[in-house]
RODO-2510 file (C-alpha; in nm, 4 decimals, decimal comma):
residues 532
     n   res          X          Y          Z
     1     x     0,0000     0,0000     0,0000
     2     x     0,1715     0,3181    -0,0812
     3     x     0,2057     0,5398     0,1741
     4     x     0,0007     0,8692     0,1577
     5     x     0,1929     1,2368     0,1911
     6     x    -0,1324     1,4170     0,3069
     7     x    -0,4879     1,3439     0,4531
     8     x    -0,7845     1,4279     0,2215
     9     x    -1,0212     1,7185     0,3525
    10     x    -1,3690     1,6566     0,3527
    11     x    -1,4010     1,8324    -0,0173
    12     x    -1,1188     1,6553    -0,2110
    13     x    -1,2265     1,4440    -0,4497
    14     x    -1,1726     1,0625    -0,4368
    15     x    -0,9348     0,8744    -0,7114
    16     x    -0,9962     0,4586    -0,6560
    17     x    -0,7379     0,2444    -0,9149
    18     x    -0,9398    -0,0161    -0,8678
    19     x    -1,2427     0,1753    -0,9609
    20     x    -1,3412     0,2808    -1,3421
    21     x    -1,2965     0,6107    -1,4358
    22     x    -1,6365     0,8277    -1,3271
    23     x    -1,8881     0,8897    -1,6407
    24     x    -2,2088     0,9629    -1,4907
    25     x    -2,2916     1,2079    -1,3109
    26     x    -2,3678     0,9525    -1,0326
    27     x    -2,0190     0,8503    -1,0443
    28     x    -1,8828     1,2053    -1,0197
    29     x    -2,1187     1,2703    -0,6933
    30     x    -2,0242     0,9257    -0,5072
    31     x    -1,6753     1,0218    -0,5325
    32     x    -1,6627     1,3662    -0,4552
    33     x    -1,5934     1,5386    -0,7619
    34     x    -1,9179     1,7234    -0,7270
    35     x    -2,1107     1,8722    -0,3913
    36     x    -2,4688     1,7522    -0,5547
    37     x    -2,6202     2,0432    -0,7073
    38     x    -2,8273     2,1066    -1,0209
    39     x    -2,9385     2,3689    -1,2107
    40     x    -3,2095     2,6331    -1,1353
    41     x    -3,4679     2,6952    -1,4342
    42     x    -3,6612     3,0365    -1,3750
    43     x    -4,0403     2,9948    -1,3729
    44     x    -4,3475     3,1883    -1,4745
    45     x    -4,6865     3,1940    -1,4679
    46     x    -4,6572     2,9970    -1,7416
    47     x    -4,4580     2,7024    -1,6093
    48     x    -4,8422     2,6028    -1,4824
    49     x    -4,8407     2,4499    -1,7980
    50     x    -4,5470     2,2822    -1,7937
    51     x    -4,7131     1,9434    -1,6324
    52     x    -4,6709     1,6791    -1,8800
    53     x    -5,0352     1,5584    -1,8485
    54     x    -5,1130     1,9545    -1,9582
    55     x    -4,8823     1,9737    -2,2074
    56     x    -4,9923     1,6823    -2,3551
    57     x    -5,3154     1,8018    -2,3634
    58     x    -5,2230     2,1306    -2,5362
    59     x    -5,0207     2,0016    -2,7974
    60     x    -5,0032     2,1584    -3,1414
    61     x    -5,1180     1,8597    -3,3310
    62     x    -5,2697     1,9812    -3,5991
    63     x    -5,3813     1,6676    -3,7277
    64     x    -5,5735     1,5637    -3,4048
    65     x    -5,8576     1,7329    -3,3286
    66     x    -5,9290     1,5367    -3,0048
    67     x    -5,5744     1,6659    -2,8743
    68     x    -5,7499     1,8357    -2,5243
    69     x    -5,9520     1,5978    -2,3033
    70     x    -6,2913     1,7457    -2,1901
    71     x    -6,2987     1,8921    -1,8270
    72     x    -5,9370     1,9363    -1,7970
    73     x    -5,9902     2,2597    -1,6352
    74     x    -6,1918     2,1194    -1,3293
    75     x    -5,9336     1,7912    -1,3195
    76     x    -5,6550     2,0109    -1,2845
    77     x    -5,8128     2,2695    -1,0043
    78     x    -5,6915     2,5521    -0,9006
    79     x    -5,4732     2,4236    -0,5389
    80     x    -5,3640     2,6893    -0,3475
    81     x    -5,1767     2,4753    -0,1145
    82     x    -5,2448     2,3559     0,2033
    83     x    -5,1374     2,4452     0,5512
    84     x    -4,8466     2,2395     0,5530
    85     x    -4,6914     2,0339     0,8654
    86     x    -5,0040     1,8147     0,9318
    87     x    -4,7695     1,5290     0,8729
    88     x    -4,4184     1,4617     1,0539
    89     x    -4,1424     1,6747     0,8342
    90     x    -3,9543     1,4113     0,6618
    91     x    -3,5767     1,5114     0,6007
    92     x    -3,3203     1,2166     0,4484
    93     x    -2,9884     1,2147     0,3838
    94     x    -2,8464     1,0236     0,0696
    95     x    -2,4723     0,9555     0,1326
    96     x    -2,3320     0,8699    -0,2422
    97     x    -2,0568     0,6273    -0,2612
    98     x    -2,1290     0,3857     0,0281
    99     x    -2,0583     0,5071     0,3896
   100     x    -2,0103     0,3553     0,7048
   101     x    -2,3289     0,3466     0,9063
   102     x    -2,2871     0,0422     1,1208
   103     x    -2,0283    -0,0547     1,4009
   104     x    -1,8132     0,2905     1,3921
   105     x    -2,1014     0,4993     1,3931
   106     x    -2,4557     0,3157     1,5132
   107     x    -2,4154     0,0281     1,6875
   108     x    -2,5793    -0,3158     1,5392
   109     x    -2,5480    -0,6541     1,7405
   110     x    -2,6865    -1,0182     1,6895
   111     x    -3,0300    -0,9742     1,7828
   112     x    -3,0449    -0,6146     1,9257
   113     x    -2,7722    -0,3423     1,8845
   114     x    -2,5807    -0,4526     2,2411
   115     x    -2,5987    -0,8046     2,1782
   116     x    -2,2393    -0,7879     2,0718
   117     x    -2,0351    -0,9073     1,7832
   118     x    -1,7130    -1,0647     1,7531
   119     x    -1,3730    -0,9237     1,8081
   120     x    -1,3488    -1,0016     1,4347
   121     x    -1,6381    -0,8707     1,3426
   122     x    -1,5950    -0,5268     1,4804
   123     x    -1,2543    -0,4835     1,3398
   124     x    -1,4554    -0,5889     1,0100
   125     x    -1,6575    -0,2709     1,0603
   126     x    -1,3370    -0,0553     1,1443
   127     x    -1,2909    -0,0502     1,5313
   128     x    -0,9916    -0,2357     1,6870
   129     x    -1,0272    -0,4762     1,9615
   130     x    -0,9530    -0,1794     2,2480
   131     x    -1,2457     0,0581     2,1046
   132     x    -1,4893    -0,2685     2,1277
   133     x    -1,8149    -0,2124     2,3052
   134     x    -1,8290    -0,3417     2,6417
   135     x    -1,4845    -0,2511     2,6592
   136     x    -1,3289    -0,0096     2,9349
   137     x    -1,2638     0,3672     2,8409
   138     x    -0,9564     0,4904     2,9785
   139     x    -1,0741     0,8459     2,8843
   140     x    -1,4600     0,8539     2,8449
   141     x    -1,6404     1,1287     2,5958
   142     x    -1,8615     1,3771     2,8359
   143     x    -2,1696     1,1799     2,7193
   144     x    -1,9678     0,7894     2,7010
   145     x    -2,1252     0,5128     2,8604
   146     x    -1,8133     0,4133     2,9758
   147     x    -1,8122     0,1298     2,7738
   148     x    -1,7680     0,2683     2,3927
   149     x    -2,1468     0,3121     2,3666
   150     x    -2,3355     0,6312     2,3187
   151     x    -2,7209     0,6278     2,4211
   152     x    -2,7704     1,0532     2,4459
   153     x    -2,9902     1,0259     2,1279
   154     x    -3,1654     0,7223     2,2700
   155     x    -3,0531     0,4723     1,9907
   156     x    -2,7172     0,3630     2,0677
   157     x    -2,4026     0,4619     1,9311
   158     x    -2,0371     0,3934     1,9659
   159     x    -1,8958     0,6740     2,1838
   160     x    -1,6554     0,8083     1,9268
   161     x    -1,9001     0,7634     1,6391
   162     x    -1,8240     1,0692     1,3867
   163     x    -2,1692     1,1035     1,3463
   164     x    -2,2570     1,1252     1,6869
   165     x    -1,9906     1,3706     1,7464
   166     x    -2,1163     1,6211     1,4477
   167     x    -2,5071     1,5734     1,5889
   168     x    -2,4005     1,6530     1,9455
   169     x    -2,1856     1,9655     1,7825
   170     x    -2,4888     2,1163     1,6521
   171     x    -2,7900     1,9433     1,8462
   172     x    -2,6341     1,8589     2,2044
   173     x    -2,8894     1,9764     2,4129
   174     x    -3,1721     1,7617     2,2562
   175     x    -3,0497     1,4193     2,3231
   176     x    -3,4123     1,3704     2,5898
   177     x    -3,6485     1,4341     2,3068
   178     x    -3,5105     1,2057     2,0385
   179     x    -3,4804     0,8161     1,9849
   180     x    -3,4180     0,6076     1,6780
   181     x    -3,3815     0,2848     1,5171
   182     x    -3,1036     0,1307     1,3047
   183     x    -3,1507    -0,1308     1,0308
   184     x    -2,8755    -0,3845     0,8749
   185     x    -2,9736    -0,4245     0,5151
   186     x    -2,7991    -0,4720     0,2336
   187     x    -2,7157    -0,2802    -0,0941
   188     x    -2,5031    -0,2609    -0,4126
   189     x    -2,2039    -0,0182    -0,3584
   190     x    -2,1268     0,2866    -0,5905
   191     x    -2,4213     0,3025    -0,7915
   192     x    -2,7507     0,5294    -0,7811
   193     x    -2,9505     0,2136    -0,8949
   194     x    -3,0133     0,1061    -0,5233
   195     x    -3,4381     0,2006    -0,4972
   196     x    -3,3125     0,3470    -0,1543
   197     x    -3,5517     0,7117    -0,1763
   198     x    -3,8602     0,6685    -0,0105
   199     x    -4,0126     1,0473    -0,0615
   200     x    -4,2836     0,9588    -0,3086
   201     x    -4,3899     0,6978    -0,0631
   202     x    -4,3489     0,9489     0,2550
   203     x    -4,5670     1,1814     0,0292
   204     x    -4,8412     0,9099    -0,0655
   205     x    -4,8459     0,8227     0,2845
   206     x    -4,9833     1,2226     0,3154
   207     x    -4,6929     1,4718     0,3676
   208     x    -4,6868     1,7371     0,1784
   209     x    -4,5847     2,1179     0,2382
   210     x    -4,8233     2,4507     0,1801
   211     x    -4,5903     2,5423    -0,1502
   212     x    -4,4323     2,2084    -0,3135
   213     x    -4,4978     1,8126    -0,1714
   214     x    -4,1437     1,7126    -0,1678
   215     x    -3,7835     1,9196    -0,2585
   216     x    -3,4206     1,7349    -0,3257
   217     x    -3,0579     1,9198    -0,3415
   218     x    -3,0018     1,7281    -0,7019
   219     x    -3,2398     1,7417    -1,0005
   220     x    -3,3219     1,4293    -1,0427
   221     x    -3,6282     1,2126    -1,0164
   222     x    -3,5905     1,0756    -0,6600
   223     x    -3,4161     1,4635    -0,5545
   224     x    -3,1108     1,2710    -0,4760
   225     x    -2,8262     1,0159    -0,5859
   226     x    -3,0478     0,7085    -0,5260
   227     x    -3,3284     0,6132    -0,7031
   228     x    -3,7070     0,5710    -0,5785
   229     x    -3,8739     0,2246    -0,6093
   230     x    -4,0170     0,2720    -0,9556
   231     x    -4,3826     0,1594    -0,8682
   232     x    -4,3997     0,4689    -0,5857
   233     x    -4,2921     0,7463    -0,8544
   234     x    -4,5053     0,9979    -0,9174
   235     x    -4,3936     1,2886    -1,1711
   236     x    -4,6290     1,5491    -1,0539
   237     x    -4,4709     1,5902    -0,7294
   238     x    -4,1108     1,5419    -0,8759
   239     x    -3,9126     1,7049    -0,5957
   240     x    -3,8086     2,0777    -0,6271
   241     x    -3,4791     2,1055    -0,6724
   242     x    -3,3186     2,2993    -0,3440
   243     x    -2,9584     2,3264    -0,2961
   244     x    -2,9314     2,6715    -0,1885
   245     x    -3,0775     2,9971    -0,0223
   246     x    -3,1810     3,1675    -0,3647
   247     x    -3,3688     2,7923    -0,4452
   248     x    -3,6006     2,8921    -0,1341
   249     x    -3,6273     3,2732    -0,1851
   250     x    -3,6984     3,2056    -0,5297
   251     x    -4,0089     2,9217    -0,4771
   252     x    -4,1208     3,1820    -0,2284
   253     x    -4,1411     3,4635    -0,3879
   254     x    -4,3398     3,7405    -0,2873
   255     x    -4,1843     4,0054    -0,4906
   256     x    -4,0739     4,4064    -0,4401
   257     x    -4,4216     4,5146    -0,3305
   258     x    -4,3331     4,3632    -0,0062
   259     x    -4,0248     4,6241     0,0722
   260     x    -4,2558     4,8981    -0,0098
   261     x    -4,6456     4,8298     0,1427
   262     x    -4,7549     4,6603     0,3772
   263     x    -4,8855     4,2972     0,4328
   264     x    -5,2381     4,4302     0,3641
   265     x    -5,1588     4,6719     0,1582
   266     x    -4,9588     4,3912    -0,0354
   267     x    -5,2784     4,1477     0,0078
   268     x    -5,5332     4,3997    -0,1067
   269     x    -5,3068     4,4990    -0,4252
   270     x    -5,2257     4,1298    -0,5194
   271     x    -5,6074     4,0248    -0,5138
   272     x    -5,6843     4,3508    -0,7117
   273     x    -5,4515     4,2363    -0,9741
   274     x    -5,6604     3,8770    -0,9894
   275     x    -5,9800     4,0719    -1,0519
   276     x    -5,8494     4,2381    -1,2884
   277     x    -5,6974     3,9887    -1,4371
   278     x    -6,0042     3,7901    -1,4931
   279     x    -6,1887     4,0833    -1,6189
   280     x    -5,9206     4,0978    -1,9242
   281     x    -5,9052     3,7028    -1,9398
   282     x    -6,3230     3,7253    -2,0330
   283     x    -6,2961     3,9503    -2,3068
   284     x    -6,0293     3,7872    -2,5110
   285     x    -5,9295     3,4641    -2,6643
   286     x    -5,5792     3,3150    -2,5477
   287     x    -5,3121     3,3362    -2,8562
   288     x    -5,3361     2,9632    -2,8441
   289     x    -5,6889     2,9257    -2,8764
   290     x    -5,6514     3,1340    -3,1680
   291     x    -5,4468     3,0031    -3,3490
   292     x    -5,4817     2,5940    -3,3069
   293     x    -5,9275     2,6438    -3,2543
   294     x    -5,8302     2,3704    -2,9616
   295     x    -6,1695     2,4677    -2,7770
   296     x    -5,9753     2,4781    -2,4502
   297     x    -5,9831     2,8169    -2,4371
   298     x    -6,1545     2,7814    -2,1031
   299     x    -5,9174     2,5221    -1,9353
   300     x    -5,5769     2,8175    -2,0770
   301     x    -5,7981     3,0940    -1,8951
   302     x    -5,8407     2,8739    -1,5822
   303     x    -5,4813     2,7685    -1,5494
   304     x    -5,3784     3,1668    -1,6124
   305     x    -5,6268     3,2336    -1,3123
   306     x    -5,4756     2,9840    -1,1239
   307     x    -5,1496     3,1588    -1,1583
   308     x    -5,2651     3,4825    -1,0017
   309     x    -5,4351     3,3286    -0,7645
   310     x    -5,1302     3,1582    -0,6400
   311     x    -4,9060     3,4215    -0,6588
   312     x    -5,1806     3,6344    -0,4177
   313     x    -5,2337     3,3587    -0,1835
   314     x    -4,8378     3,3508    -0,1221
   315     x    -4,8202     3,7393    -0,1195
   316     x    -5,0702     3,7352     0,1894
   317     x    -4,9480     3,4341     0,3495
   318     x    -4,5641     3,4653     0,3241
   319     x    -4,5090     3,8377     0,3236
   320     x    -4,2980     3,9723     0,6066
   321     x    -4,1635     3,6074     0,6991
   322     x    -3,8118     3,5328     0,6682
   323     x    -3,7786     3,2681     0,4084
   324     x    -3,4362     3,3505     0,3081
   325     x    -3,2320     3,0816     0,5613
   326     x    -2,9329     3,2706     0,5106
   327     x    -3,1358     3,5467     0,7012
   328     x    -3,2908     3,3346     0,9875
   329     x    -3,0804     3,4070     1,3163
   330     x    -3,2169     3,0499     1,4057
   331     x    -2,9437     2,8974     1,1388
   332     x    -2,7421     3,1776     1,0668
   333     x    -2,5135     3,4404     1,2751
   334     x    -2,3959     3,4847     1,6393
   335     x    -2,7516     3,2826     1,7849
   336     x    -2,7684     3,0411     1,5197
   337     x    -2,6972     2,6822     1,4302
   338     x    -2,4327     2,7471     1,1955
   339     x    -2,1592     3,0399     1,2472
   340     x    -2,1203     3,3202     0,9386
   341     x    -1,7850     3,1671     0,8392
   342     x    -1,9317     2,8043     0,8739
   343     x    -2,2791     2,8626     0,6407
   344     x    -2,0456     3,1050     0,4292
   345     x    -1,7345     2,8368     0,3521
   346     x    -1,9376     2,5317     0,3435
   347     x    -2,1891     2,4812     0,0807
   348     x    -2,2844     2,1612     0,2510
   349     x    -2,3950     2,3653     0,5204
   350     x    -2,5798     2,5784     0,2653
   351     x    -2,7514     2,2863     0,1151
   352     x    -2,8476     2,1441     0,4776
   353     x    -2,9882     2,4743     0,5633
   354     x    -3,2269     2,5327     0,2388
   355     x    -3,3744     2,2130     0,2610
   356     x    -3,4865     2,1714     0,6067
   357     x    -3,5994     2,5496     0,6441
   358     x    -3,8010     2,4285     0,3315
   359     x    -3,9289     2,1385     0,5025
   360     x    -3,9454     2,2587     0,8735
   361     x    -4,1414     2,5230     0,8057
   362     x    -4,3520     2,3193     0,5796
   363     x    -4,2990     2,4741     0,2727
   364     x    -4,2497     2,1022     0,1648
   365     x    -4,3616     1,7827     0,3261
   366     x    -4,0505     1,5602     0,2576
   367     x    -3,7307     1,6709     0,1115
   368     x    -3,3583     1,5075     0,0453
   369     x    -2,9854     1,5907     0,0893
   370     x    -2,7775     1,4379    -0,1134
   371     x    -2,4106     1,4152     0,0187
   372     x    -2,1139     1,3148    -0,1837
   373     x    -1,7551     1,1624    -0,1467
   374     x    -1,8498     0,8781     0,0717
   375     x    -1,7017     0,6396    -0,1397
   376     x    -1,4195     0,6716     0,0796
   377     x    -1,2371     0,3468     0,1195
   378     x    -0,8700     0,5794     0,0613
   379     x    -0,6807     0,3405     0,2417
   380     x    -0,6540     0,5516     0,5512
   381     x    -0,9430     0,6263     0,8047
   382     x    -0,8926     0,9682     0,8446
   383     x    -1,0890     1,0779     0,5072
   384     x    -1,3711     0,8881     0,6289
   385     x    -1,3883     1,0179     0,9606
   386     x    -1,4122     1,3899     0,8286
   387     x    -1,6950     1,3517     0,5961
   388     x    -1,9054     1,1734     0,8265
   389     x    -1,8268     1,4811     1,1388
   390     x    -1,9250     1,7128     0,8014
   391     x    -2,2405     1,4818     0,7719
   392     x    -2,3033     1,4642     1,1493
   393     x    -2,3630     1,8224     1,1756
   394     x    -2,5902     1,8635     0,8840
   395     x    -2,7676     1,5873     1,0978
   396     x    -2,7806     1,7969     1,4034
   397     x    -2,8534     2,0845     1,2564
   398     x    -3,1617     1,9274     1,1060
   399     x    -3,2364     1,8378     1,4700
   400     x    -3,1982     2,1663     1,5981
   401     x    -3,3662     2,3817     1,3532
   402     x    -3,6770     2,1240     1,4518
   403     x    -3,6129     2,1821     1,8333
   404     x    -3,5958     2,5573     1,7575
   405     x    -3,9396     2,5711     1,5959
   406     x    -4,1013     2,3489     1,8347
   407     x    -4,1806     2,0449     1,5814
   408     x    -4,1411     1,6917     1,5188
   409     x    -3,8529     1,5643     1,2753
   410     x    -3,8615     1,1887     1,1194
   411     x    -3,4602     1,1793     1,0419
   412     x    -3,3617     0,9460     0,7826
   413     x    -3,0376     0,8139     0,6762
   414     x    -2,8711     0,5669     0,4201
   415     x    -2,6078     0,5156     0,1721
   416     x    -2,5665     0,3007    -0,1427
   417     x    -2,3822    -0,0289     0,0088
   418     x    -2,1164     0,0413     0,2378
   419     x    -1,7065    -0,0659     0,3219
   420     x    -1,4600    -0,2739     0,5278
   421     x    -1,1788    -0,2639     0,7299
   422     x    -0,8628    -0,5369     0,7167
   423     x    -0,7741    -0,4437     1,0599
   424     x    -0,4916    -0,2229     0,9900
   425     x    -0,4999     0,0852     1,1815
   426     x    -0,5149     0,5246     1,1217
   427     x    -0,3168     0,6546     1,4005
   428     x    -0,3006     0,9728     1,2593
   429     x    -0,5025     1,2817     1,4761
   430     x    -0,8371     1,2595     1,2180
   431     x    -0,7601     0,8564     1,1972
   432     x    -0,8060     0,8189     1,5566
   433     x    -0,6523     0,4583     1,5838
   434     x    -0,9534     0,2955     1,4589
   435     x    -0,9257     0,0524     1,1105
   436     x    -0,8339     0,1924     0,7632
   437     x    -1,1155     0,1689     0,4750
   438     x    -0,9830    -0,1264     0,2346
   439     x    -1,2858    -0,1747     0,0356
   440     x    -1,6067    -0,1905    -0,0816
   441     x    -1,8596    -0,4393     0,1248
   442     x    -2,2181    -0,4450     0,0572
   443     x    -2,2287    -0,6822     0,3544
   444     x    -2,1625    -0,4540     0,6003
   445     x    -2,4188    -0,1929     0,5157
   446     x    -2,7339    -0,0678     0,7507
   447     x    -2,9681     0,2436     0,7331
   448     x    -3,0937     0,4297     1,0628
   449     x    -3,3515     0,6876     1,1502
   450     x    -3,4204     0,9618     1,4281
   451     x    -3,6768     1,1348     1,5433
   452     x    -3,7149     1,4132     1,7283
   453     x    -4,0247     1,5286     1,9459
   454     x    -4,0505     1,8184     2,1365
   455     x    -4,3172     1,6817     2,3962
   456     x    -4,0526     1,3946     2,4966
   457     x    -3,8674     1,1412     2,3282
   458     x    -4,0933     0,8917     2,1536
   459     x    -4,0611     0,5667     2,3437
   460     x    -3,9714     0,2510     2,1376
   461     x    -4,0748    -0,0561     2,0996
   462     x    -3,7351    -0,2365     1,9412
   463     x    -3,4407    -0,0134     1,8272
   464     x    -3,2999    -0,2458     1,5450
   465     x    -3,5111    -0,4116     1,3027
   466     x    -3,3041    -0,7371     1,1590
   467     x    -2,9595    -0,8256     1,2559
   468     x    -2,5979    -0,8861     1,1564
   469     x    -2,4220    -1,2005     1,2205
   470     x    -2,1432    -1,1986     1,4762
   471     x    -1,8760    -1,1475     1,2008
   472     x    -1,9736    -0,8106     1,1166
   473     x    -2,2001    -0,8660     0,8138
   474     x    -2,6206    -0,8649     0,7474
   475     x    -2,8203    -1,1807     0,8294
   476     x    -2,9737    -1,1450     0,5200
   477     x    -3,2724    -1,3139     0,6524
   478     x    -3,3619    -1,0989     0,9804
   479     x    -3,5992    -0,8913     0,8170
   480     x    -3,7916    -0,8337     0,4899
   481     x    -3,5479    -0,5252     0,4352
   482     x    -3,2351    -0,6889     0,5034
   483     x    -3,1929    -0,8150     0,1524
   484     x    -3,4175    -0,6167    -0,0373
   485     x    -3,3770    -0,2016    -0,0701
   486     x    -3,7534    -0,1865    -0,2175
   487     x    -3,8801    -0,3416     0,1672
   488     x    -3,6465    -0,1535     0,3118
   489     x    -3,7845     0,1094     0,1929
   490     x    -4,1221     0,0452     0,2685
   491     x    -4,0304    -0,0652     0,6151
   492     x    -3,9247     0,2868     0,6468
   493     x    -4,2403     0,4067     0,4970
   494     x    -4,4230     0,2060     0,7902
   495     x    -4,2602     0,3475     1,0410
   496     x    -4,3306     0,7213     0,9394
   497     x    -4,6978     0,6159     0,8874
   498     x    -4,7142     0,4584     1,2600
   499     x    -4,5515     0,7936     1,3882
   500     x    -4,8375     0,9595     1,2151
   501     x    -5,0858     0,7048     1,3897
   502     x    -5,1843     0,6103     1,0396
   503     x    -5,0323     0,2583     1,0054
   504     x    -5,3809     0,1215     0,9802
   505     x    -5,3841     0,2225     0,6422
   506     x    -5,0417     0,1106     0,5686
   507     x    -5,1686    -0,2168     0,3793
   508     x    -5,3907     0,0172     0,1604
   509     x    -5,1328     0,1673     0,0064
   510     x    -4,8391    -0,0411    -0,0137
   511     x    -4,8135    -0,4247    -0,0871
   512     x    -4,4468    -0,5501    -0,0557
   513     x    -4,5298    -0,7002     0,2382
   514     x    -4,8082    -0,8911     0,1234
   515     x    -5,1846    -0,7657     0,0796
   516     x    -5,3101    -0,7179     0,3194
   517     x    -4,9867    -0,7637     0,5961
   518     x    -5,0824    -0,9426     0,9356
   519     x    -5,0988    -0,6990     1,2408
   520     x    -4,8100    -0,9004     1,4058
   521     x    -4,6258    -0,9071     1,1347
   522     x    -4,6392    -0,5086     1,1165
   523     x    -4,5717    -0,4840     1,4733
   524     x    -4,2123    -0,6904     1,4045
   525     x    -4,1105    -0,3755     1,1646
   526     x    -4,2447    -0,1350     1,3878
   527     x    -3,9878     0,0654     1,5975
   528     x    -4,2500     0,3452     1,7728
   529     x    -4,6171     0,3853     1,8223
   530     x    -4,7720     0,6866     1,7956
   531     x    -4,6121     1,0232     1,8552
   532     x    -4,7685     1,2228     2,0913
***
């Protein structure tokens, strides 16, 4: 192994020999040579029209005159939004490249996460035989067990899990309102094709947010690097793309009138301009209508309406609110979750910030942030151990902003396959004498969740669904979603809807797990009842 001159910081980008060139995009986000962003397309009132179905509808096919479907005006409607947050925010976090979740960071045993592993099968999952659980610390953490286990956030952690040491950074104070589960499944490593997303099923299950249903930081289908099980996708809620502060001022937008009236002044002009509008709308034909004869003249005028409407009904209820989260003092500044230099040099910190002020606030009901360079099997430990601090605090600052507004969080986080150790150790300062990164292991690869509640942490009823065998890999058959990323998903998908006291329904809507799924066998997957 040749020996390396200089650690990697948390933005350098990862070269593997024994990895293929990167192509996709995919590739270049798993391995750090991109942070995960996309591109920002301006909108208009015309952009109402840019639904497929719609567009579809309103094609210039001249040699169809059955192009427009009768009634599309009353199909499509004229939503306004809704209140947002009557669901649990959903926030996850898609770490490209295959991270280490289990063993450094959450702890997984045999048949719950303390029924311990093998000396072997630890060092498998990077931690030498004298960081162990159950071992003795010679120098406990402030929040240590004693024993290299964590339990502040409820779930249980190894004491000098990176993770935990970035969520405690940014969320320390929080540890009695939040609790969590872990769960060894596995995936394929380095590729996007793992059906790992679960938004469009967090969002059929009934989140949604008073502007958008769901937001991602990438523009892509699922709103991250991982795709969504194909059968749960549905492109009229594709997720927003939200990577930054000017993706939230700008699907908020309230315009200029708001720095010079006030909010009723702003209100009264904005639903002048609707009547108005309308009045003009009646006496002419659209251009389209014109020229094509489509005889949807009516369903153009109703969409245009729609338009104004919208752009009124988030005048009145978003002027004079902070939207932009580089301008909340609850994230940003001297009081906030993030320091000036920190949001200002880190755009992962950005990206963190945009989407769960989006979501939080219920703007959206779901959203994703995608993370990449965790492909990080460098050959040293150190690399590792810096992205996943970097990912910790996004984490906590998730946690926090939720504390800070007084709401419930569902926390979600997974990674496409994982790595391994052979034993040999990083005693570098960032290494921290626990085992190198050798290589790729889909064996060794779990998801977890949290969940914050600001009446009390929820109280759980297991807090590991499946188990690994005692030499540090999955027992494929624990659980439905140890083997199979579509369950997994859905067993995710549960969860959120028993949180929401709606898993009654679960079997109504999704049928992986048979149709319709036993109670008992629903209770197995289940890690919390109701939050209250």
């Amino acid at each position: 192994m040749a020996k390396r001159t200089k650690n990697l910081r948390p933005d350098d980008p990862l070269y593997h020999q024994d990895h293929a060139r990167p192509v996709t995009r995919r590739d270049f986000l798993r391995q750090g040579f991109i942070s995960g962003t996309g591109t920002v397309v301006a909108t208009s009132i015309f952009s109402l029209l840019a639904n497929t179905r719609i567009a579809s509808a309103l094609s210039l096919d001249l040699d169809n005159p059955d192009i427009a479907s009768p009634g599309l005006a009353q199909t499509i409607g004229c939503a306004l939004g809704g209140n947002g947050g009557l669901k649990i925010p959903f926030i996850c976090f898609d770490l490209a490249g295959g991270a280490n979740i289990a063993g450094s960071n959450v702890l997984v045993g045999r048949q719950t996460q303390l029924d311990l592993l093998s000396t072997a099968g630890y060092s498998k999952l990077g931690l030498p035989g004298d960081m162990i659980p159950g071992g003795t610390e010679a120098t406990p953490t402030a929040t240590s067990n004693g024993d290299f286990t964590d339990t502040t956030l409820g779930l249980a952690f190894h004491s000098d899990s990176a993770f935990l040491r970035g969520i405690l950074e940014k969320a320390g104070t929080r540890g009695p309102n939040i609790n969590g589960c872990v769960i060894p499944a596995r995936s394929d490593n380095d590729t996007g094709n793992n059906p790992h997303n679960p938004m469009y099923g967090i969002a059929k299950a009934g989140a949604g947010g008073s502007i958008v249903t769901l937001v991602g930081s990438r523009n892509s289908d699922s709103g991250g690097n991982s795709m969504s099980p194909a059968p749960m996708i549905d492109t009229e809620i594709r997720p927003t793309k939200v990577d930054r502060p000017s993706d939230v001022t700008g699907m908020i937008d309230t315009g200029n009138l708001t720095a010079i009236l006030s909010d009723q002044e702003v209100t009264a002009v904005m639903e002048s301009v609707v009547r108005i509008s309308d009045r003009k709308l009646n006496r002419v034909d659209t251009l389209l209508e014109a020229l094509v004869n489509t005889g949807q003249d009516s369903a153009i005028k109703d969409l245009m309406r729609c338009g104004y409407l919208k752009a009124a009904d988030i005048a009145e209820r978003f002027a004079g609110k902070v939207i932009d989260p580089a301008l909340d003092p609850d994230i940003v500044g001297t009081t906030g979750i993030f320091s000036t230099d920190e949001f200002n040099g880190s755009g992962e910190f950005r990206k963190t910030a945009s989407v769960m002020k989006t979501v939080i606030d219920g703007y959206a009901g779901a959203g994703t942030i995608s993370m990449g360079g965790y492909d990080y099997h460098t050959g040293d430990r150190s690399t590792g151990e810096l992205r996943d601090l970097r990912a910790g605090r996004c984490m906590g600052a998730c946690l926090e902003y939720a504390a800070r507004k007084g709401v419930p969080l569902m926390m979600y986080v997974f990674s496409d396959g994982s790595l391994a150790s052979n034993g040999t150790l990083d005693n570098s300062v960032d290494g921290r004498g626990k085992g190198v990164w050798t290589g790729d292991n889909s064996s060794t690869a779990a998801s977890f969740f949290l969940v914050y509640n600001p009446n009390g942490a929820p109280t759980p009823i297991r807090q590991q669904i499946g188990y690994f065998r005692a030499d540090g890999s999955v027992e494929t058959n624990s659980s439905p979603a140890a083997n199979n990323v579509n369950l997994l998903v859905e067993t995710v998908i549960l969860n959120y809807m028993s949180l929401n006291g709606d898993r009654a329904n679960f079997g109504n809507l999704f049928t992986g797990f048979g149709n319709p799924p036993s109670a008992s066998f629903l209770d197995s997957l289940t890690a919390f009842d109701v939050l209250t």
